[in-house]
N, C-alpha and C positions, 0 to 999 in steps of 0.2 A: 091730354098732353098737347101744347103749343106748337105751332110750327113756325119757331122764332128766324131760322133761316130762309125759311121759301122766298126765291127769290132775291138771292141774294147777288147772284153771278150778275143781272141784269142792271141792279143799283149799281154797277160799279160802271158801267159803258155810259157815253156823252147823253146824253136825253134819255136816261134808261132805256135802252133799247129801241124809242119811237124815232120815226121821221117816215120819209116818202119813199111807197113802195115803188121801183121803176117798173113793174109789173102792170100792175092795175092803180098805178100814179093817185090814189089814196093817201090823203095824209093824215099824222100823227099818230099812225098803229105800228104793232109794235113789228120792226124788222130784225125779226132774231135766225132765219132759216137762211144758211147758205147755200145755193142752189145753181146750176152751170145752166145760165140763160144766152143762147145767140153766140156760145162759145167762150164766155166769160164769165166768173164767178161772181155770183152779186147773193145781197142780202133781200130777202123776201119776205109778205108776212105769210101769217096761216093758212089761209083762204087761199092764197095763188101755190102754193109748195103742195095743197091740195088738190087744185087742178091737174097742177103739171103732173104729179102720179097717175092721176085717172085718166089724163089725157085729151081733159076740156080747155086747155087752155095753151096757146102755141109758145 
């Protein structure tokens, strides 16, 4: 069976989803995790919403 939707929520946002993490200032990956950095809510990618959990990353 296809999975004709996957990803579908993401086609619909400006660059599918990509641009600059302000995290680890990376470009073109994808910024899908909304995350409360330095007091304000910003978009992160996987990698860094990964740290911030385990606590490697400030």
């Amino acid at each position: 069976m296809s999975k004709a939707h996957r990803g579908k929520g993401i086609r619909e946002l400006p660059t599918h989803g990509r641009g600059v993490c302000p995290v680890c200032k990376r470009s073109n990956v994808k910024v899908l995790y909304e995350q409360e950095v330095n007091g304000a809510k910003v978009k992160i990618c996987k990698t860094c919403k990964a740290a911030l959990k385990h606590g490697k990353a400030v």
